[in-house]
Short mmCIF file of the C-alpha atoms (twelve columns), coordinates in Angstrom:
data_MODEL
# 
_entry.id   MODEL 
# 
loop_
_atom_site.group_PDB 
_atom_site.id 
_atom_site.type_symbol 
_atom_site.label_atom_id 
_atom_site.label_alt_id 
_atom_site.label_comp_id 
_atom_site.label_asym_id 
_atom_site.label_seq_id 
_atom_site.Cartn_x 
_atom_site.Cartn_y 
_atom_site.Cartn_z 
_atom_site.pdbx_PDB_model_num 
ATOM 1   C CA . UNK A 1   0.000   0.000   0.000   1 
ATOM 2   C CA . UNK A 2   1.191   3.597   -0.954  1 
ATOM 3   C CA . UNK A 3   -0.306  6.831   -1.791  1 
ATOM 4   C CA . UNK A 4   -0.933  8.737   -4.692  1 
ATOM 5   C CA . UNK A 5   2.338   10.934  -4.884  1 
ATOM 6   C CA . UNK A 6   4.653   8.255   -5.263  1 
ATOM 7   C CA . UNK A 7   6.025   7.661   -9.081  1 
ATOM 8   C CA . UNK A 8   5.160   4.547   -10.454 1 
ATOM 9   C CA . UNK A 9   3.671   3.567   -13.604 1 
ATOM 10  C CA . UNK A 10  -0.071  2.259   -14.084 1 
ATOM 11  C CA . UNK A 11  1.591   -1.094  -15.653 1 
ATOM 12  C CA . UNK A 12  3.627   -0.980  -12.202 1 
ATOM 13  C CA . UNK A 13  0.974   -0.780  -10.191 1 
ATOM 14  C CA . UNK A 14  -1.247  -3.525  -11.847 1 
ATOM 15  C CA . UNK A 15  1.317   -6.471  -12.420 1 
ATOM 16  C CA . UNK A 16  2.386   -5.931  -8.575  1 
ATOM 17  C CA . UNK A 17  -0.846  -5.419  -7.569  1 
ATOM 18  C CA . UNK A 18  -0.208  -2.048  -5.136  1 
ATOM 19  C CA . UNK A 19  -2.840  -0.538  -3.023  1 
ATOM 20  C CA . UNK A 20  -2.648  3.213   -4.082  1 
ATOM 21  C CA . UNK A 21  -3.884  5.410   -1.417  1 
ATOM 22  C CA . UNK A 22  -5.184  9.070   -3.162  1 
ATOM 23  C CA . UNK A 23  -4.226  12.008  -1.611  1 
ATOM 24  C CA . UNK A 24  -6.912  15.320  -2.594  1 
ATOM 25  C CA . UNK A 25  -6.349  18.346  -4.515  1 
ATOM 26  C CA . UNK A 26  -8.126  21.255  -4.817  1 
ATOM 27  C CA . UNK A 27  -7.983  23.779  -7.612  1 
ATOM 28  C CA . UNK A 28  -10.242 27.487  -6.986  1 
ATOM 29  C CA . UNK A 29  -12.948 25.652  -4.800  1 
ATOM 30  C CA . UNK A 30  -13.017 22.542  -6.491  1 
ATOM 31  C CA . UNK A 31  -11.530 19.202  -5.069  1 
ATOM 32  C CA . UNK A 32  -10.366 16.265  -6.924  1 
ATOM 33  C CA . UNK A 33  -8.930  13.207  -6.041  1 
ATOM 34  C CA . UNK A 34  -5.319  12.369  -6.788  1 
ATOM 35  C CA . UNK A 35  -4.934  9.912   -10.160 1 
ATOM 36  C CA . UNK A 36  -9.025  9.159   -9.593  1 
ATOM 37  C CA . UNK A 37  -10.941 12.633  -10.567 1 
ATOM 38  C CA . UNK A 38  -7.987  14.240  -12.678 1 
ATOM 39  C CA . UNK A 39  -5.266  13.127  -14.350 1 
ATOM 40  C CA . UNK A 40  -1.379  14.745  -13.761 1 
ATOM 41  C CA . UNK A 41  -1.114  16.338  -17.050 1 
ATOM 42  C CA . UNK A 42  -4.334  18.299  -16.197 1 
ATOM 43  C CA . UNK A 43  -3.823  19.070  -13.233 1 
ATOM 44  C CA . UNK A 44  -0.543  20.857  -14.359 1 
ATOM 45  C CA . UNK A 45  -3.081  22.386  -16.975 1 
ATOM 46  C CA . UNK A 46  -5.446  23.518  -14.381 1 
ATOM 47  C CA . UNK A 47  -2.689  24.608  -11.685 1 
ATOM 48  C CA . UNK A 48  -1.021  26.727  -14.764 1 
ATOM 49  C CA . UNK A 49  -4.236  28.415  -15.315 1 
ATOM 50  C CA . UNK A 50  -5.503  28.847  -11.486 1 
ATOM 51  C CA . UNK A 51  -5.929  32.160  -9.723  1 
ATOM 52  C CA . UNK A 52  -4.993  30.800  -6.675  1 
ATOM 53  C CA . UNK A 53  -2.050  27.877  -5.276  1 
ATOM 54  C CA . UNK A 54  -3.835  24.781  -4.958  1 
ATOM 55  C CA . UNK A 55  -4.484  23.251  -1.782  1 
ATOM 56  C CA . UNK A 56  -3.304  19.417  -0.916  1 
ATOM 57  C CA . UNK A 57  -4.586  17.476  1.345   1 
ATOM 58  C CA . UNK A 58  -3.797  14.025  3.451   1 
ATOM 59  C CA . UNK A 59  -6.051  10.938  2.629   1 
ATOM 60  C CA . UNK A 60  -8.607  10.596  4.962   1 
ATOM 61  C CA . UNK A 61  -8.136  8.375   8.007   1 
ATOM 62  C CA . UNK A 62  -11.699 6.577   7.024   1 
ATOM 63  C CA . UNK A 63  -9.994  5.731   3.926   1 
ATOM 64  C CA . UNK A 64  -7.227  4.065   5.146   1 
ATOM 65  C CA . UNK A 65  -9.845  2.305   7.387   1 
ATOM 66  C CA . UNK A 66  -11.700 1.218   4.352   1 
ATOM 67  C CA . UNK A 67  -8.002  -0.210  2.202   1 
ATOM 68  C CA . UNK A 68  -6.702  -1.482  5.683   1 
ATOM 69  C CA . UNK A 69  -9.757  -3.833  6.147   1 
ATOM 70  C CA . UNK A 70  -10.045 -4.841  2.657   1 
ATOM 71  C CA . UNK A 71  -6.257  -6.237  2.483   1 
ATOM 72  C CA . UNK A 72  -6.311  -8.028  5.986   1 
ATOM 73  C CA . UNK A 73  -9.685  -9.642  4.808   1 
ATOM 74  C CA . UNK A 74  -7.884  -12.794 3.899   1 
ATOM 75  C CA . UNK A 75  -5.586  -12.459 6.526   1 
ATOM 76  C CA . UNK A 76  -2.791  -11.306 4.577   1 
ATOM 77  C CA . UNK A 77  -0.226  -8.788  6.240   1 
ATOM 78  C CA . UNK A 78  -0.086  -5.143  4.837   1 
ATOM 79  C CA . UNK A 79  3.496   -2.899  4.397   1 
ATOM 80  C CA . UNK A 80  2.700   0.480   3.951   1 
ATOM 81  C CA . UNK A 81  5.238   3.042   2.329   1 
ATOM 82  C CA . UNK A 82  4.454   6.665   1.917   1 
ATOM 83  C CA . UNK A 83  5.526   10.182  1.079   1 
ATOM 84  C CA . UNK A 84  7.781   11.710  3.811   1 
ATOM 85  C CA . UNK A 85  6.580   12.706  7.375   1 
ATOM 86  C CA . UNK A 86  8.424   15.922  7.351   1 
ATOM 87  C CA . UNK A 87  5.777   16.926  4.041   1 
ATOM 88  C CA . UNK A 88  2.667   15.124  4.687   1 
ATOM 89  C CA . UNK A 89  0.350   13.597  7.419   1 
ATOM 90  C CA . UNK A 90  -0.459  10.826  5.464   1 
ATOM 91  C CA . UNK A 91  1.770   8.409   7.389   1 
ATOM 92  C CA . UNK A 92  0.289   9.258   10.716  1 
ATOM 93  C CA . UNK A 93  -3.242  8.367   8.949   1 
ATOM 94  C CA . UNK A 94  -2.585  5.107   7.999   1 
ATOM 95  C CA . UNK A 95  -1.009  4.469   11.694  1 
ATOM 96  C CA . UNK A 96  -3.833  6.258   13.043  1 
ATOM 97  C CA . UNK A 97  -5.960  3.564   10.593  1 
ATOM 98  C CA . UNK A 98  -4.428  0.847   11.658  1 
ATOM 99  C CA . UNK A 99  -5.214  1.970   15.590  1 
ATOM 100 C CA . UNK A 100 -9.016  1.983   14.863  1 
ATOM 101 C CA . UNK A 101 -9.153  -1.022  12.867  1 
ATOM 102 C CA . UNK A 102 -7.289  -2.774  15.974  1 
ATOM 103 C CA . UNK A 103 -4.918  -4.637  13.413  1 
ATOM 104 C CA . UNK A 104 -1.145  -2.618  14.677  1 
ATOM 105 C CA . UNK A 105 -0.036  -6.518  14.021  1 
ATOM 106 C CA . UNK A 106 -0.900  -6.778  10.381  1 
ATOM 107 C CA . UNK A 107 0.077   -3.058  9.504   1 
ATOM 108 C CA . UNK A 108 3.484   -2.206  8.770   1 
ATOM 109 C CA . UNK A 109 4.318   1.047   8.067   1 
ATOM 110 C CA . UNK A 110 7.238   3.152   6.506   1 
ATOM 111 C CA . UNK A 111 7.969   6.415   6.215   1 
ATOM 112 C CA . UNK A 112 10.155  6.913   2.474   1 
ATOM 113 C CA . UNK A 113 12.203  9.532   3.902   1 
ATOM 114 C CA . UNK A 114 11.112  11.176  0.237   1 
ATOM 115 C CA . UNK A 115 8.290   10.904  -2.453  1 
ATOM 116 C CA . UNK A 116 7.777   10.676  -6.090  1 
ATOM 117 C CA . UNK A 117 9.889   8.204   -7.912  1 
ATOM 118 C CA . UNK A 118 12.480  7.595   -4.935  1 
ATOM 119 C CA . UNK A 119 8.905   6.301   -2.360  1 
ATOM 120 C CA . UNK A 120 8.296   4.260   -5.816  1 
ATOM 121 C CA . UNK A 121 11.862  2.694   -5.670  1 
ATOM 122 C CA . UNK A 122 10.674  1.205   -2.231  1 
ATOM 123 C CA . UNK A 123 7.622   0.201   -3.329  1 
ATOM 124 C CA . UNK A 124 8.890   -1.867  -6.166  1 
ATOM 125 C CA . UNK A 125 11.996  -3.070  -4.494  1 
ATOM 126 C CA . UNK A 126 9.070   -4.621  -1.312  1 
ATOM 127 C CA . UNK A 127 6.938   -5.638  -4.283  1 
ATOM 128 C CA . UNK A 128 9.260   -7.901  -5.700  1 
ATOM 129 C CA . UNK A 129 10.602  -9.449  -2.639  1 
ATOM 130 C CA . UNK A 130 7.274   -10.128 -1.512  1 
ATOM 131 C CA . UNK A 131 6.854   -11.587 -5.023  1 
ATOM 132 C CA . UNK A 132 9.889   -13.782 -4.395  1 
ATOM 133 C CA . UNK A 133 8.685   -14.822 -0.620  1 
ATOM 134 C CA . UNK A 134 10.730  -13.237 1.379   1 
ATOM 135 C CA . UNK A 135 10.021  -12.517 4.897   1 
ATOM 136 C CA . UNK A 136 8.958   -9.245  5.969   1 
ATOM 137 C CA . UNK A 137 12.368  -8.469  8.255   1 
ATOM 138 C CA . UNK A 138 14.184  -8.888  5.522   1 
ATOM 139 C CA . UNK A 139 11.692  -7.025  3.381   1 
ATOM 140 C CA . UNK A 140 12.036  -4.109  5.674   1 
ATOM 141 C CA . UNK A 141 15.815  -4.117  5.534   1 
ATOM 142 C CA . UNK A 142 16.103  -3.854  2.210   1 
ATOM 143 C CA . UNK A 143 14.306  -0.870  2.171   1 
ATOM 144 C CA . UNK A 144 16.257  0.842   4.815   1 
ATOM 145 C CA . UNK A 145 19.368  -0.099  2.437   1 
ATOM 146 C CA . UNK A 146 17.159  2.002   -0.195  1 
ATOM 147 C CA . UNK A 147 16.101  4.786   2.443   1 
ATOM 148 C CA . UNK A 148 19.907  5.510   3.356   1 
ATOM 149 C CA . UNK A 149 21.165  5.286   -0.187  1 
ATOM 150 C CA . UNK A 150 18.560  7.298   -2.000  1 
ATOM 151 C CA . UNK A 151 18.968  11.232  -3.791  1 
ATOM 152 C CA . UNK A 152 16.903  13.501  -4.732  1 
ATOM 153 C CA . UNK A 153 18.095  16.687  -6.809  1 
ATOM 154 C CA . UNK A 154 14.927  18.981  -7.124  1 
ATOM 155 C CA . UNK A 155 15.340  22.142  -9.371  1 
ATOM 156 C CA . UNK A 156 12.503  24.709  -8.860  1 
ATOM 157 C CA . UNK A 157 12.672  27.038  -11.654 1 
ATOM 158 C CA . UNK A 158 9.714   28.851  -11.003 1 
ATOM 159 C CA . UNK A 159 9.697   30.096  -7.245  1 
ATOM 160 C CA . UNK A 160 5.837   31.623  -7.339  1 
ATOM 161 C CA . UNK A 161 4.069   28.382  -5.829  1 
ATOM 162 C CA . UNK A 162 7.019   27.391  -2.947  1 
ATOM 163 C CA . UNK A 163 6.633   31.208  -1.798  1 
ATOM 164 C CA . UNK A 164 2.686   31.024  -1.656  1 
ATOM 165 C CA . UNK A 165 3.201   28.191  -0.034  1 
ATOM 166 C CA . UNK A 166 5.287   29.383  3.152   1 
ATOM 167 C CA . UNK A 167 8.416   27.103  2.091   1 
ATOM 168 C CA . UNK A 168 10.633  30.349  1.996   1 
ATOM 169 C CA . UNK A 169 10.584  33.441  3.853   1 
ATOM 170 C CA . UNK A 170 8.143   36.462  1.971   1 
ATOM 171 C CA . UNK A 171 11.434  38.192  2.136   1 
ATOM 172 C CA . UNK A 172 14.048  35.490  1.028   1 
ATOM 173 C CA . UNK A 173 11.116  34.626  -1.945  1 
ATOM 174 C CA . UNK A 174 10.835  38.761  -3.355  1 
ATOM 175 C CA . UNK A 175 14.541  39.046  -3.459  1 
ATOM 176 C CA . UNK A 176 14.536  35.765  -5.039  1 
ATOM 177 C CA . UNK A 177 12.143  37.153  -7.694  1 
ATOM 178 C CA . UNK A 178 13.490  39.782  -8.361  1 
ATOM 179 C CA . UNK A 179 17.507  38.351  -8.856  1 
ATOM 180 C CA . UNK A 180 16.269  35.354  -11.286 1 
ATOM 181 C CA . UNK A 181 16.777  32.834  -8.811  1 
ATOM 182 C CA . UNK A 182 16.180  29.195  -9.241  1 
ATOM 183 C CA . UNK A 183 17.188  26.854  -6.105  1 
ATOM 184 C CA . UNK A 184 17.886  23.221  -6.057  1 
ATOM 185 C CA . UNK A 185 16.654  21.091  -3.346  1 
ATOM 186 C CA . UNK A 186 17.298  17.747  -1.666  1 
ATOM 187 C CA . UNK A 187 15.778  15.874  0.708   1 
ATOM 188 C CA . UNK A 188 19.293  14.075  3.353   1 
ATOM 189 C CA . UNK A 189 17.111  11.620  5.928   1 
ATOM 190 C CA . UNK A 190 14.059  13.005  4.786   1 
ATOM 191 C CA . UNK A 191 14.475  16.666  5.699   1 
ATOM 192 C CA . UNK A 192 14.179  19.437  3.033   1 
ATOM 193 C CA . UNK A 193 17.050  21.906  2.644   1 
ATOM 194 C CA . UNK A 194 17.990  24.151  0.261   1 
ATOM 195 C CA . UNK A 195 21.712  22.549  -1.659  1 
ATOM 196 C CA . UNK A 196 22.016  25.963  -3.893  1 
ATOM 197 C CA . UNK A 197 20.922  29.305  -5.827  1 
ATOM 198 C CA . UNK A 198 21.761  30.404  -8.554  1 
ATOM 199 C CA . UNK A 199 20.420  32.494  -11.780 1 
ATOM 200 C CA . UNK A 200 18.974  31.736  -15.064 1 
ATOM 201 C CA . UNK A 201 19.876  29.159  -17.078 1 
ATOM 202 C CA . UNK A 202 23.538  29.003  -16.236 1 
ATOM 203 C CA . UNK A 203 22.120  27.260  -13.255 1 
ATOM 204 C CA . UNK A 204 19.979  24.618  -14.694 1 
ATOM 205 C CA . UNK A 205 22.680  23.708  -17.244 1 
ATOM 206 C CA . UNK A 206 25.363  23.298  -14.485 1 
ATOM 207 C CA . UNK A 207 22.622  21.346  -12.354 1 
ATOM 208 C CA . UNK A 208 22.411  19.295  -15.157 1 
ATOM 209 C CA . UNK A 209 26.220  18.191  -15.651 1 
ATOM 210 C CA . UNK A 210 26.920  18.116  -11.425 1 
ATOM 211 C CA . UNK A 211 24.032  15.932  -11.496 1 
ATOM 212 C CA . UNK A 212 25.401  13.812  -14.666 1 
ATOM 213 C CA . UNK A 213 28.499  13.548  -13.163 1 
ATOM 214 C CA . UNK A 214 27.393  12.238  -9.861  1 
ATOM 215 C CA . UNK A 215 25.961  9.210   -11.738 1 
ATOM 216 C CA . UNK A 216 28.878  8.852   -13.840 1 
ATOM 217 C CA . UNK A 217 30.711  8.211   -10.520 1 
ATOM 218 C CA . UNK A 218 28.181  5.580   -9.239  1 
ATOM 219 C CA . UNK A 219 27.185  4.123   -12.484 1 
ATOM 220 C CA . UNK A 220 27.956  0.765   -11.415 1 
ATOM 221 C CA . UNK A 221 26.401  0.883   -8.426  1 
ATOM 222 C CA . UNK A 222 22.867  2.411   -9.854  1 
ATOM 223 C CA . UNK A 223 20.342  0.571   -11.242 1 
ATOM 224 C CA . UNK A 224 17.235  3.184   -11.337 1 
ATOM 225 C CA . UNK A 225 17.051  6.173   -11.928 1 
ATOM 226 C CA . UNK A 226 13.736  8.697   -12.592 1 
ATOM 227 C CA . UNK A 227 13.201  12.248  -14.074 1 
ATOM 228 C CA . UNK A 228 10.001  13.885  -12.987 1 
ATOM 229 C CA . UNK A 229 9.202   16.954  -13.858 1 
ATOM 230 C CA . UNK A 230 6.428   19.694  -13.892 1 
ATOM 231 C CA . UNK A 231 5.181   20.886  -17.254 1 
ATOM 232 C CA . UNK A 232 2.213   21.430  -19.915 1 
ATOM 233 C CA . UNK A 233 4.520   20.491  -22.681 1 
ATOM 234 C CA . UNK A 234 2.625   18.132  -24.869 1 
ATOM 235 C CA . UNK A 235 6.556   16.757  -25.643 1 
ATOM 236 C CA . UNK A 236 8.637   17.623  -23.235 1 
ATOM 237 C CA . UNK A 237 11.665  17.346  -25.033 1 
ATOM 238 C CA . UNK A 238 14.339  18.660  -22.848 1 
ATOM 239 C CA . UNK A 239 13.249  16.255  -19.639 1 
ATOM 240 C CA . UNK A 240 13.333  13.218  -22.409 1 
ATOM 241 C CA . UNK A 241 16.984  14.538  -23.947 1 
ATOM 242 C CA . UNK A 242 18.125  14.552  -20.022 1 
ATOM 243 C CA . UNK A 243 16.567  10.953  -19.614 1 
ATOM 244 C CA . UNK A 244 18.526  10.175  -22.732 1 
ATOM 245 C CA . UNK A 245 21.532  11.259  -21.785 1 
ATOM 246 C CA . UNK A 246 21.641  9.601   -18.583 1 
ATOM 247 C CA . UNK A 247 20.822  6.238   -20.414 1 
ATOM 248 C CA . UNK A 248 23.960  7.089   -22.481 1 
ATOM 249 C CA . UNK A 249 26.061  6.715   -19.174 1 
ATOM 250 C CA . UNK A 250 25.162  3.088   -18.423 1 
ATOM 251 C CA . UNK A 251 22.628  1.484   -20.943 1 
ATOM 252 C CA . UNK A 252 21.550  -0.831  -18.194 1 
ATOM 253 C CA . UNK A 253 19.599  1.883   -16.229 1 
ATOM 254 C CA . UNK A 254 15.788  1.877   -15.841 1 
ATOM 255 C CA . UNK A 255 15.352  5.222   -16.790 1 
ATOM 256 C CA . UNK A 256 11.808  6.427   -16.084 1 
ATOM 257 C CA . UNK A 257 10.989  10.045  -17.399 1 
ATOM 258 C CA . UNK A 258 7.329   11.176  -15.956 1 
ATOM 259 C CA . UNK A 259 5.342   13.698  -15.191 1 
ATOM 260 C CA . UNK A 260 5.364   14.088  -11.027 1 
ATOM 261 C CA . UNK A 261 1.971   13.954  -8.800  1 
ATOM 262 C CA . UNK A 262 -0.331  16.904  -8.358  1 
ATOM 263 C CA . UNK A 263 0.885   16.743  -5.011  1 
ATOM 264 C CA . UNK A 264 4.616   17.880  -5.492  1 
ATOM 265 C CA . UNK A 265 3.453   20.286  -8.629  1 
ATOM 266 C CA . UNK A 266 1.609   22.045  -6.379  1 
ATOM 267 C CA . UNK A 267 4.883   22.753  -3.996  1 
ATOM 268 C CA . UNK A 268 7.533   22.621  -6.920  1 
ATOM 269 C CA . UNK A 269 5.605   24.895  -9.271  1 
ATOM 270 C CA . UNK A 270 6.161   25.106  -12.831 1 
ATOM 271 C CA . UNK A 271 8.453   23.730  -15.204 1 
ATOM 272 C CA . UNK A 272 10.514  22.252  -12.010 1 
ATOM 273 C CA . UNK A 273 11.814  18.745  -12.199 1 
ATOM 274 C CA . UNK A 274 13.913  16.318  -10.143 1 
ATOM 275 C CA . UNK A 275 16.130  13.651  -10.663 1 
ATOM 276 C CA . UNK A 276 16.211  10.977  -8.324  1 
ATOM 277 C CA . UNK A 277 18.140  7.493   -8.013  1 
ATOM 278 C CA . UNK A 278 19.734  5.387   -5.284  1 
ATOM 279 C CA . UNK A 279 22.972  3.213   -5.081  1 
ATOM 280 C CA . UNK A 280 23.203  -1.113  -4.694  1 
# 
């Protein structure tokens, strides 16, 4: 079981057969369901054209109620991985879930340290060793492995939606503005910092090749890697040339290039995009 801002793809999610948990969004009044009531690509449409940020908002506890008694049914055992605590409640409603249900013992939960592709890494790594019997201990080690070995690079180009949303200081965010500043961000043990600033293109270029670089120097150790990004780019051809070029490192990646949930748009704003991988 997971929830809806994690990066995997619908094929993913059917031949492992994962739970997905939706967070809500809403857009000028209107509230939609994560993946259920609106797809990514129009949300990014409708957030692009909204007069206000959108709101997000944790699933439901009764929800988790309702997914939580439906997979124990047959007395199976249920590992739970979601988006960070440090952005979301969501964790602490499934546990809360799990409380009111009065099956703790059956509900094992994990906090991803991170979201988007990098939760999806966990997911998929637990998926398959449940898929090859393995025990849950060793299950949930593997995952740590993931947890401490997992990077996030986050460019936000566009800095409009992380200052309406109180992630930087009114002050910090005009200056910002005003200077052309973009900011990269990463997520160490599941706390958000900002790694650097820096203006204009110049910045994203030399993101870019610090980034390549960094996975030149682990290429043997890597074996997936993801490129999410925010846009309303039917093509969007310079997130697929970066996927591209990162393929060109070490053929044998799993490159996945995708557009990211509603859930981090709404934060990351506009044209932003991540890359995100973790070491074997």
């Amino acid at each position: 079981m997971t929830d809806s801002s994690v990066q995997l793809t619908p094929e993913e999610v059917k031949k492992y057969d994962i739970t997905v948990v939706p967070l809500s969004v809403t857009i000028d009044g209107k509230t939609y369901l994560d993946g259920i009531d609106i797809s990514r690509k129009e949300f990014i449409e409708k957030m692009d054209e909204a007069k206000e940020l959108p709101k997000t908002s944790q699933p439901p506890i009764g929800r988790f109620v309702d997914a939580i008694n439906k997979l124990t049914a047959d007395g199976s055992d249920v590992l739970g991985i979601f988006l960070a605590k440090t952005l979301s409640g969501t964790i602490d409603a499934a546990r809360q879930a799990a409380q009111i249900t009065g099956k703790e013992n059956k509900v094992h939960l994990v906090d991803s340290e991170l979201t988007d592709r990098a939760e999806g890494f966990q997911v998929l790594a637990a998926a398959k060793d449940i898929e090859a019997g393995k025990e849950l201990p060793e299950i949930l080690k593997h995952i740590d492995h993931i947890k401490k070995t997992q990077k996030l690079h986050l460019v936000v180009v566009n800095l409009k939606n992380i200052i309406k949303g109180g992630r930087l200081g009114k002050l910090t965010g005009k200056v910002a503005t005003l200077l052309n500043i973009q900011i990269e961000l990463q997520m160490p043990g599941g706390h958000l910092i900002i790694a650097k600033k820096g203006r204009g293109k110049k910045f994203a270029r030399a993101f870019n090749e610090r980034v390549l670089d960094e996975i030149r120097a682990n290429k043997d150790k890597i074996k997936e890697i993801g490129v999410s990004y925010v846009s309303t780019e039917d093509k969007p051809k310079p997130m697929i040339e970066l996927g591209k070029k990162i393929k060109a490192i070490n053929n044998d990646f799993n490159v996945l290039v995708r557009e990211t949930s509603p859930i981090i748009s709404t934060h990351a704003g506009m044209n932003a995009y991540a890359i995100l991988y973790y070491t074997e």
